[in-house]
KOLSE-828711 format. One record per atom (N, C-alpha, C): residue in three letters; z, x, y. Coordinates in steps of 0.02 Angstrom, whole numbers, padded with zeros to 5 digits, always signed. Layout:
<recs>
ALAZXY
...
</recs>
This chain:
<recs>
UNK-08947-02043+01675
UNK-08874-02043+01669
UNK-08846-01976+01690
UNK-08872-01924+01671
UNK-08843-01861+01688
UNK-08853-01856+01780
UNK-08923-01870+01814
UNK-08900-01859+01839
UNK-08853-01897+01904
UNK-08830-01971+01857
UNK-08787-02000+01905
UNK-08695-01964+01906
UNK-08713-01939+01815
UNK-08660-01891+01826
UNK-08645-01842+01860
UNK-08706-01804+01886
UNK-08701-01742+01897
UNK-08657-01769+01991
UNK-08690-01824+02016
UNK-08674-01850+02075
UNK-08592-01870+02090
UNK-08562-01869+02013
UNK-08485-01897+02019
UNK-08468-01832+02006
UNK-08470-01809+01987
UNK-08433-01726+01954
UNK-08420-01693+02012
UNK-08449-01687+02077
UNK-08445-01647+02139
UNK-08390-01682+02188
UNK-08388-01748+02185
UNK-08330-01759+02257
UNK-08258-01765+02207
UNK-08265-01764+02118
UNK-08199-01767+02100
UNK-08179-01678+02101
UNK-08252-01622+02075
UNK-08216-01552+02117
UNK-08201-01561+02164
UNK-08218-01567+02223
UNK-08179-01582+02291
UNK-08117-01591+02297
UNK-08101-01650+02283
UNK-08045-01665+02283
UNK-08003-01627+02236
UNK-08020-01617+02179
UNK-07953-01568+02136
UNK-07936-01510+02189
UNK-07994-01483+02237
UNK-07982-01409+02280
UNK-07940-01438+02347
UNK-07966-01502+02375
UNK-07903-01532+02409
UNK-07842-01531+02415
UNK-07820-01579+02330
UNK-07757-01585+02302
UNK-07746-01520+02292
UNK-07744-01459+02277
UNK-07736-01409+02283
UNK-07706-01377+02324
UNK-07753-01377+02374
UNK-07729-01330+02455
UNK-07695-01379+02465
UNK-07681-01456+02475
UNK-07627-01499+02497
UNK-07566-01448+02479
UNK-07558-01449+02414
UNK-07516-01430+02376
UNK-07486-01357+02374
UNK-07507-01294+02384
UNK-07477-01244+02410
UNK-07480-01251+02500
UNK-07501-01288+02538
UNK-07480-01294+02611
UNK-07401-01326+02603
UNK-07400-01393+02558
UNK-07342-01411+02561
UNK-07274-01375+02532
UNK-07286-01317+02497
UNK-07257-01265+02470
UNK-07232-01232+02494
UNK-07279-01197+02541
UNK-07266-01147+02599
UNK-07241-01175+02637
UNK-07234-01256+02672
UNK-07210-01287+02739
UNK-07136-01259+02724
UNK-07122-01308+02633
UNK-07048-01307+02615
UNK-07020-01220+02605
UNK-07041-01191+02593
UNK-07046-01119+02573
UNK-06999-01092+02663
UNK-07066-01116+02702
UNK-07039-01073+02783
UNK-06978-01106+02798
UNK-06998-01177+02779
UNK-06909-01224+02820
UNK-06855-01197+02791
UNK-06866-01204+02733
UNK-06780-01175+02689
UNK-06774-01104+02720
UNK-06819-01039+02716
UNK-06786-00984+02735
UNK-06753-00996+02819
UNK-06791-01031+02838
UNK-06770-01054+02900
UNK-06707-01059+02926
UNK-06692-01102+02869
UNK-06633-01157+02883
UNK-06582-01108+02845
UNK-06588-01057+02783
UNK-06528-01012+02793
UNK-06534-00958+02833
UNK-06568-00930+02868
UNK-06560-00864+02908
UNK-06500-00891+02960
UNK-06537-00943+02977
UNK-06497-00981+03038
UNK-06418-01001+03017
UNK-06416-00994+02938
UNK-06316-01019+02911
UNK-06319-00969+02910
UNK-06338-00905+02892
UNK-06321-00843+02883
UNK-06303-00823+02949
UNK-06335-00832+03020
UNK-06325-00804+03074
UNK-06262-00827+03096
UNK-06262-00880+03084
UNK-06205-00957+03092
UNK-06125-00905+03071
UNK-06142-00893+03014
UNK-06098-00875+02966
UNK-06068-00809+02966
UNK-06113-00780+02986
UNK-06087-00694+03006
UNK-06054-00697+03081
UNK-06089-00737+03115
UNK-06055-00747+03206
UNK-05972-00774+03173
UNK-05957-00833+03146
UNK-05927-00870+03124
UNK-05841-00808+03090
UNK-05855-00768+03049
UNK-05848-00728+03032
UNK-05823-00679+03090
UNK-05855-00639+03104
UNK-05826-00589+03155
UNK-05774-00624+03228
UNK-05797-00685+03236
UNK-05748-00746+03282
UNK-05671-00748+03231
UNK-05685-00767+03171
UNK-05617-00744+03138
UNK-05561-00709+03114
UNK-05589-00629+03154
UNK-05551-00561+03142
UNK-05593-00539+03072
UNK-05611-00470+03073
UNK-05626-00464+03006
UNK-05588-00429+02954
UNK-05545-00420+02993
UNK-05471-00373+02934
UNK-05476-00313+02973
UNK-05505-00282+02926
UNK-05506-00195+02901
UNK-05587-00185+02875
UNK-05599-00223+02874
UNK-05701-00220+02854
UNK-05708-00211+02923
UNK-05754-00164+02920
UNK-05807-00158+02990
UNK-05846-00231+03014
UNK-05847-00234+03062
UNK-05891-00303+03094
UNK-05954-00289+03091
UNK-05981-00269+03028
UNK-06056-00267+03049
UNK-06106-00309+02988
UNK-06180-00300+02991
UNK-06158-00338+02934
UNK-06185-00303+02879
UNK-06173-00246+02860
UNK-06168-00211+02808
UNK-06082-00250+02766
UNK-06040-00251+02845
UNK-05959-00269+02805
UNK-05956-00352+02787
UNK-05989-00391+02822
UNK-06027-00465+02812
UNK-06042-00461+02733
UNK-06096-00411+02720
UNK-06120-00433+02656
UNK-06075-00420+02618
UNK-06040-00348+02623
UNK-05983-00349+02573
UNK-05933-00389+02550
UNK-05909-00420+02611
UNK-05866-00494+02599
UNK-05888-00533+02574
UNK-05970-00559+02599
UNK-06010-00612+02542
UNK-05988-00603+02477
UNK-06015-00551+02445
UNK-06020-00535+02376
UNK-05965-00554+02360
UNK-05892-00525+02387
UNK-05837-00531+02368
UNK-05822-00626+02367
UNK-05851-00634+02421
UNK-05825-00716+02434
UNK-05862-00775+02367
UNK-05939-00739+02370
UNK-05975-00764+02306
UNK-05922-00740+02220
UNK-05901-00679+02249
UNK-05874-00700+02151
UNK-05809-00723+02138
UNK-05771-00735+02205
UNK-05710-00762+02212
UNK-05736-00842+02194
UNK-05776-00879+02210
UNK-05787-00947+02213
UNK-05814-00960+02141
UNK-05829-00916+02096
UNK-05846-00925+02032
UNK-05775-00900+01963
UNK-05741-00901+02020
UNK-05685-00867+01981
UNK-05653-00888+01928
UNK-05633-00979+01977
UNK-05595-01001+01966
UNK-05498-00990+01946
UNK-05487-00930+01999
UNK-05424-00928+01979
UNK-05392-00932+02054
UNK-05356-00972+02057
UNK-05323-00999+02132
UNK-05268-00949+02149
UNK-05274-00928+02207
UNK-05240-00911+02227
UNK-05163-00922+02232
UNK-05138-00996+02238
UNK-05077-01015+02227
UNK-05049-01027+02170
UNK-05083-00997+02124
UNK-05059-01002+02057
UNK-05026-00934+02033
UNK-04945-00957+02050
UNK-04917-00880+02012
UNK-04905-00861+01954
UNK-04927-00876+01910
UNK-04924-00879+01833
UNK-04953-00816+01812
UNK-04985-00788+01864
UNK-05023-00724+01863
UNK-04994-00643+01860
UNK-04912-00677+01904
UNK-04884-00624+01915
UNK-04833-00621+01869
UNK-04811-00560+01856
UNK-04731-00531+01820
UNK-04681-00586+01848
UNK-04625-00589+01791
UNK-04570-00616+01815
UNK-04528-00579+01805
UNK-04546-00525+01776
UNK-04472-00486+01771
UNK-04484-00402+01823
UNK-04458-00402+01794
UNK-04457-00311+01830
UNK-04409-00307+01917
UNK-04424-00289+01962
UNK-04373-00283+02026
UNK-04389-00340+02072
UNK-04327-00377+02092
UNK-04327-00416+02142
UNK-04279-00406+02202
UNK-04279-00414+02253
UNK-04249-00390+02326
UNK-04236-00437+02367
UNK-04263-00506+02335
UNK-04258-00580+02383
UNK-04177-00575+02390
UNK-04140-00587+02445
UNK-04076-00578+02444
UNK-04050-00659+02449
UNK-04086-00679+02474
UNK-04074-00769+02468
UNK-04120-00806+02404
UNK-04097-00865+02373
UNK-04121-00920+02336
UNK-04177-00913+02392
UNK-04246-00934+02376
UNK-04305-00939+02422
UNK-04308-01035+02387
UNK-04285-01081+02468
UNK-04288-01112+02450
UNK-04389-01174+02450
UNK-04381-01227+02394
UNK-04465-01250+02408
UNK-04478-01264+02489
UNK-04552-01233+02535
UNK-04587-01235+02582
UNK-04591-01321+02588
UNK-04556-01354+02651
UNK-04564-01426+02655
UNK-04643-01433+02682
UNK-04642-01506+02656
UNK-04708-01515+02652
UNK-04770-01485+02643
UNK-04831-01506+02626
UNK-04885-01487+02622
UNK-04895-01401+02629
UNK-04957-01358+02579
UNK-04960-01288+02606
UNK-05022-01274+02673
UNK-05012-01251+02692
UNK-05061-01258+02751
UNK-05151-01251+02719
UNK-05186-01270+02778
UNK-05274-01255+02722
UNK-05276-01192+02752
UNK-05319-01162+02697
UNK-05348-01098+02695
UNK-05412-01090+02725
UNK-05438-01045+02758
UNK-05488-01034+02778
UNK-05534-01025+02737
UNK-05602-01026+02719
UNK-05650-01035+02657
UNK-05674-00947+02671
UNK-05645-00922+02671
UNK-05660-00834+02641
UNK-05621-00801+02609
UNK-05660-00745+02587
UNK-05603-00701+02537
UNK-05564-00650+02601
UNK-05619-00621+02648
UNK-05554-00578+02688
UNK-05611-00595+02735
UNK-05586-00595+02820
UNK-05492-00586+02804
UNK-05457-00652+02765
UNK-05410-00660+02747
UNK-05371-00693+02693
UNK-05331-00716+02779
UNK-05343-00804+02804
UNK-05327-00829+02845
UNK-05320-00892+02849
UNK-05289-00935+02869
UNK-05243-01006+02848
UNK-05278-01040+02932
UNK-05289-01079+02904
UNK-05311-01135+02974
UNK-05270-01141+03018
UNK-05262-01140+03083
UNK-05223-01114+03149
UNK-05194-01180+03158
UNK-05107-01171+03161
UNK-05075-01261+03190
UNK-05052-01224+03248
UNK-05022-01276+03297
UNK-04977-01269+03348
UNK-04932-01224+03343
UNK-04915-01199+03366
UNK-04835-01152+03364
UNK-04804-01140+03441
UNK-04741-01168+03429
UNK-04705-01154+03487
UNK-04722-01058+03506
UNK-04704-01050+03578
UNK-04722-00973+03590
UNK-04666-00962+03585
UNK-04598-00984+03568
UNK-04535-00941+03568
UNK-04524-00915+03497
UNK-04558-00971+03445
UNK-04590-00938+03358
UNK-04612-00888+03374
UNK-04662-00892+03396
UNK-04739-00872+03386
UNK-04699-00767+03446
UNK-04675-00779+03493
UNK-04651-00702+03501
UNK-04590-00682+03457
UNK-04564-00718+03441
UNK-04506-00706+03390
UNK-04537-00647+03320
UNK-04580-00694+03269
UNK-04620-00677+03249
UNK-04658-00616+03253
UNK-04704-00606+03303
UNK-04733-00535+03327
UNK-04684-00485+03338
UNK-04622-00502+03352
UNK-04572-00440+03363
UNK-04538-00414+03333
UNK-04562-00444+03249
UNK-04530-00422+03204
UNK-04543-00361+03180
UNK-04612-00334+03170
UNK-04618-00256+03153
UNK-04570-00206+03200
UNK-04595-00241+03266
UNK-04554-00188+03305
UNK-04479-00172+03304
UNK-04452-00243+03266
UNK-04353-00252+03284
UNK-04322-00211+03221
UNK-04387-00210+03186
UNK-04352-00193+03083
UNK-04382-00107+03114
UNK-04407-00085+03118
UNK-04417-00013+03131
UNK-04386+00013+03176
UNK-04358-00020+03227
UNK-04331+00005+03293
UNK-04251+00008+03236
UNK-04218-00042+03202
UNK-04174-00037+03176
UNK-04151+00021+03101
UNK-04203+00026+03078
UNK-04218+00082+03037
UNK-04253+00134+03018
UNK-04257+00181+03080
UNK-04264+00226+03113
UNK-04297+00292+03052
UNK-04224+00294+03012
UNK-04246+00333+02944
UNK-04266+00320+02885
UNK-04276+00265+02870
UNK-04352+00234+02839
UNK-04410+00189+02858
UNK-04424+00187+02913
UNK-04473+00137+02933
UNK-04507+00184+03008
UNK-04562+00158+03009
UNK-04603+00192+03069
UNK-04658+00090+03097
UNK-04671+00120+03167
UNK-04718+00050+03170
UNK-04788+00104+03209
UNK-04851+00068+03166
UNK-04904+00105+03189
UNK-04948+00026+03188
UNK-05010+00052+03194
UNK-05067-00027+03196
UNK-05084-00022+03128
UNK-05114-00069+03108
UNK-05106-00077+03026
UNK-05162-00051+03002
UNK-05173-00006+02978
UNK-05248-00001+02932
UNK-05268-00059+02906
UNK-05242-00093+02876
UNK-05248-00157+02833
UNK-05302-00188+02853
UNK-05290-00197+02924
UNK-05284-00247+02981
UNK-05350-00219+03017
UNK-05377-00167+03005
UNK-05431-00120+03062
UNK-05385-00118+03110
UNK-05303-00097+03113
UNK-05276-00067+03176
UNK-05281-00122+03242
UNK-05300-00168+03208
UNK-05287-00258+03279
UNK-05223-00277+03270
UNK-05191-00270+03237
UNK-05090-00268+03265
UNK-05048-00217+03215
UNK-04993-00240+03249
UNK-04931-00196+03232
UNK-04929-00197+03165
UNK-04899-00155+03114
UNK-04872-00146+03063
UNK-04812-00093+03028
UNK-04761-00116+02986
UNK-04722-00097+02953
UNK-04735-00060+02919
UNK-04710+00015+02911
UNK-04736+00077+02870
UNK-04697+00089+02840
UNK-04684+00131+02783
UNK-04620+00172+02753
UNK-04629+00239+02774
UNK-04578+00264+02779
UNK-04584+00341+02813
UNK-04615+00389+02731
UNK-04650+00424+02734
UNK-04666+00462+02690
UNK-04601+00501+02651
UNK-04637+00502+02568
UNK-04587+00543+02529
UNK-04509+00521+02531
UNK-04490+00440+02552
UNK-04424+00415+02536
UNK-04413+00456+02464
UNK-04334+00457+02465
UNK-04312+00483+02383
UNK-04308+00420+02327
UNK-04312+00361+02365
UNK-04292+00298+02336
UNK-04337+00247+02323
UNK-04380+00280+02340
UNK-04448+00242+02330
UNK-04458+00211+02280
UNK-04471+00123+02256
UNK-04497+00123+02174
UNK-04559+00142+02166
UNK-04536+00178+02068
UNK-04612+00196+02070
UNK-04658+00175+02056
UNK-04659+00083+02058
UNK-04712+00051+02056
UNK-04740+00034+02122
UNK-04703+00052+02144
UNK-04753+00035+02234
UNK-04803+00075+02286
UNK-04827+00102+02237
UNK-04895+00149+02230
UNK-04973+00100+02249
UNK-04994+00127+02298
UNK-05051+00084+02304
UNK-05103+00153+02345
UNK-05176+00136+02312
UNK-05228+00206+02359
UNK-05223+00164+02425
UNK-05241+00097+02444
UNK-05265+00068+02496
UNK-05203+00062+02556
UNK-05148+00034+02526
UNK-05089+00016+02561
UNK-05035+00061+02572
UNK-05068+00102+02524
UNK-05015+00177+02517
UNK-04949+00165+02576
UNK-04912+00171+02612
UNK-04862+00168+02656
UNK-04854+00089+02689
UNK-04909+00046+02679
UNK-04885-00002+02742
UNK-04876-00057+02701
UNK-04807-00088+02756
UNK-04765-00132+02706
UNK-04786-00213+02733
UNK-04773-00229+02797
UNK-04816-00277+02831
UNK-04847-00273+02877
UNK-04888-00350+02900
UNK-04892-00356+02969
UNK-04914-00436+02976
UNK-04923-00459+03042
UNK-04947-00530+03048
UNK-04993-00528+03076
UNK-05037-00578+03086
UNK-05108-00585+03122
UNK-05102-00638+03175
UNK-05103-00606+03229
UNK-05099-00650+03319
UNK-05162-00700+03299
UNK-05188-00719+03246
UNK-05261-00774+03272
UNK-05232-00843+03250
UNK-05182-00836+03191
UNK-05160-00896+03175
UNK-05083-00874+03158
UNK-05057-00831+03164
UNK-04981-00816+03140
UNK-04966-00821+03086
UNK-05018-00799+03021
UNK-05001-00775+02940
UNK-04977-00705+02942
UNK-04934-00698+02900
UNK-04943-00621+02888
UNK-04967-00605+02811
UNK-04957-00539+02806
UNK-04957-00512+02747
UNK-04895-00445+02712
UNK-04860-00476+02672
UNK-04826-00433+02639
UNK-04813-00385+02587
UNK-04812-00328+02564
UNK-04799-00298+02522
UNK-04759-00305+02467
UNK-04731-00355+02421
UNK-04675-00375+02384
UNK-04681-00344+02330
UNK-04637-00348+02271
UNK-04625-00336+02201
UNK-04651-00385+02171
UNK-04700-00392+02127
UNK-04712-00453+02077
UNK-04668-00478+02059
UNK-04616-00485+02074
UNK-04562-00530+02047
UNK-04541-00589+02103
UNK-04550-00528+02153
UNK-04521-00597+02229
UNK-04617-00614+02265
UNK-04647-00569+02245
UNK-04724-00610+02242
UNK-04725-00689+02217
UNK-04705-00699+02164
UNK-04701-00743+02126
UNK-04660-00791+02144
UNK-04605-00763+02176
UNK-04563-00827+02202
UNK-04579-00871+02261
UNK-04610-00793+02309
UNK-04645-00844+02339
UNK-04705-00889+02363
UNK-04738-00862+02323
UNK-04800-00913+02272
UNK-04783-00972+02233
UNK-04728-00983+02212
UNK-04702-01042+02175
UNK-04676-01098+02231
UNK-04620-01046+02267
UNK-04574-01104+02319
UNK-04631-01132+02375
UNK-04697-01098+02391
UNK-04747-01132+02429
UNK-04740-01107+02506
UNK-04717-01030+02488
UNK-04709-00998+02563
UNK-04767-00962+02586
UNK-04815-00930+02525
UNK-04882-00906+02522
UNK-04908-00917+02468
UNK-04972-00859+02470
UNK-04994-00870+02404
UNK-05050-00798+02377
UNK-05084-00780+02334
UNK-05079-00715+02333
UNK-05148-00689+02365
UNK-05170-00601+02345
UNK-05210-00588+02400
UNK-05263-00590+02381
UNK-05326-00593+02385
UNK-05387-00600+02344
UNK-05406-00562+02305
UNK-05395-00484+02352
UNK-05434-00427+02310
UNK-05367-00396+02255
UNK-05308-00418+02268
UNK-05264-00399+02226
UNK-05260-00457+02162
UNK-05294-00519+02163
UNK-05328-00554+02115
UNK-05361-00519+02098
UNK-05418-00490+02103
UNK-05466-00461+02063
UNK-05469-00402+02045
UNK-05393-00376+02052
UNK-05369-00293+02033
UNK-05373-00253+02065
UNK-05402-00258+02132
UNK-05418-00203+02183
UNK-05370-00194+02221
UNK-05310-00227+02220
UNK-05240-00195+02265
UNK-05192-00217+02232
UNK-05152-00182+02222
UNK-05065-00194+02200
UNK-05064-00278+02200
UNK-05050-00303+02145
UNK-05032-00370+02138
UNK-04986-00402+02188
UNK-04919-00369+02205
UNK-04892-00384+02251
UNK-04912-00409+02337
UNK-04954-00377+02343
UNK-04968-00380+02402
UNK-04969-00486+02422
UNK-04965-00497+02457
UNK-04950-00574+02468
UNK-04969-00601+02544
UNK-05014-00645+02541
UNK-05011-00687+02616
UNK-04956-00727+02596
UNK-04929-00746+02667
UNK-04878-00765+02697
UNK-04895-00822+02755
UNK-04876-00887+02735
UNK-04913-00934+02786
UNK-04873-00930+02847
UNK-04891-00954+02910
UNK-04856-00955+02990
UNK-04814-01002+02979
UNK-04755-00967+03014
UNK-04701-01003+03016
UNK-04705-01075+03062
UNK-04667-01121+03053
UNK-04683-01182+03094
UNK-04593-01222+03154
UNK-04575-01146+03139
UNK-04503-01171+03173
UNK-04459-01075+03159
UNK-04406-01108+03198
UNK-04378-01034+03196
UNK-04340-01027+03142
UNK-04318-01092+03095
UNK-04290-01078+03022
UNK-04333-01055+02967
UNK-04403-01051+02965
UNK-04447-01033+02939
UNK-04470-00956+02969
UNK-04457-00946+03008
UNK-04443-00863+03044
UNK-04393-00819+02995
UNK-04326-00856+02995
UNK-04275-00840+02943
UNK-04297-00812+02874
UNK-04330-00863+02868
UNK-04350-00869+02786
UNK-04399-00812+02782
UNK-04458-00787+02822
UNK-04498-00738+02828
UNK-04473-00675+02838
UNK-04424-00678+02882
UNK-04370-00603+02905
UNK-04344-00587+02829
UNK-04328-00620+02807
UNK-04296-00623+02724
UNK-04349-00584+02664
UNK-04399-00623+02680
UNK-04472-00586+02633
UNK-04495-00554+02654
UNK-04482-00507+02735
UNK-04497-00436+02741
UNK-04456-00390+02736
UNK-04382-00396+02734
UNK-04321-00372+02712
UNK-04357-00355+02631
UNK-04372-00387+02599
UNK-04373-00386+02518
UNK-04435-00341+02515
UNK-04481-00328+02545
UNK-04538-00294+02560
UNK-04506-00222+02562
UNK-04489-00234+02642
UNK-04448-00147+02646
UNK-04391-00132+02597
UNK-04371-00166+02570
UNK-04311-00142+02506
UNK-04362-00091+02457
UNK-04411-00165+02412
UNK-04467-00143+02368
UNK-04488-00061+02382
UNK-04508-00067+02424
UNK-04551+00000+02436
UNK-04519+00076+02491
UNK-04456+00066+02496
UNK-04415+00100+02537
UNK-04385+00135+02481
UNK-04365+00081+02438
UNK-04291+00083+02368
UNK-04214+00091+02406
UNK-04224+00040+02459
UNK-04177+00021+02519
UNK-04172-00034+02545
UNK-04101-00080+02550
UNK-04101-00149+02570
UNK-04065-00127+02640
UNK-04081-00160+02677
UNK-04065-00171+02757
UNK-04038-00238+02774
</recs>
């Protein structure tokens, strides 16, 4: 008997050393495919990325990862961006018009934290230069508070609205290390801009559905105010934007134009 045992005991070791190596080969297959299959979203994703403007982050991917991180703890946040409940309602407002509700639908957002960018529609080009010529028409017109330079904001890829240094009228909540002087600008990839407001007209226009707020000023890293601004879709919606950069340069000038 033993040794018919001894004759079964050897091909069931076998096989346990089989099932074995089966078993870390099939490990390692899944192991190589998956890293595989994200290097390749990651490559996907960083190309993807720098195709979208990258702001003011460097295009590399030292500035890639930094946005990750940022984009990873924005998506665990859970606090929406179009939710103005976040901001002050009281303190200074400069909206000189009722800001009336944004018709229809808000546009979709692009799935990153920055740049902070709205999915690209049609736009007539008589908007769409109207629009772009606005830094230049509000500085060309106010000479002694406003300057137009390329935006830091922006990594200096378009125009932007400055305040001239040391106004006397300045409020003194419109203090920022990052934004320090610059009041707007828009982005030629899809025609959003971004504004400088008062948490008060932040809020309004976060409610009426004209924008909505900025990511890193969600997470305390810039002046609350600061605000995307969706692309206009007609030249009465131009109006309405000329209006919320008027309220911008008031805010931070301590001057209405």
């Amino acid at each position: 008997m033993d040794n018919h045992a001894s004759l079964f005991r050897f091909p069931r070791s076998l096989l346990d050393r089989l099932s074995s190596q089966s078993t870390t080969t099939t490990i390692l297959t899944a192991t190589t495919a998956s890293t595989a299959l994200f290097t390749a979203w990651v490559i996907s994703d960083y190309r993807a990325w720098k195709a979208l403007g990258t702001g003011g982050t460097p295009p590399t991917p030292q500035g890639y990862w930094r946005m990750t991180k940022l984009r990873l703890i924005r998506a665990f946040s859970f606090d929406s961006l179009r939710d103005a409940s976040k901001l002050r309602e009281d303190g200074p407002s400069y909206l000189n018009i009722w800001l009336p509700n944004r018709s229809k639908s808000r546009p979709k957002s692009q799935s990153r934290t920055m740049p902070q960018r709205q999915v690209p529609a049609k736009l007539d080009e008589t908007v769409k230069q109207r629009l772009h010529a606005l830094p230049k028409k509000f500085c060309k017109e106010n000479p002694t508070l406003l300057k137009l330079d390329l935006s830091n904001v922006e990594g200096k890829s378009s125009d932007a609205i400055y305040a001239l240094p040391n106004l006397p009228n300045r409020h003194p909540s419109a203090t920022d290390r990052i934004l320090k002087d610059e009041i707007a600008h828009a982005h030629h990839a899809e025609n959003s801009l971004h504004v400088w407001l008062s948490q008060a007209d932040a809020r309004k226009v976060v409610e009426s559905g004209w924008g909505e707020r900025f990511p890193l000023s969600a997470m305390g890293m810039l002046h609350p105010g600061l605000t995307f601004v969706y692309a206009p879709r007609s030249m009465e919606d131009v109006d309405i934007i000329e209006d919320i950069i008027k309220a911008g340069i008031a805010y931070v000038t301590g001057e209405r134009i």
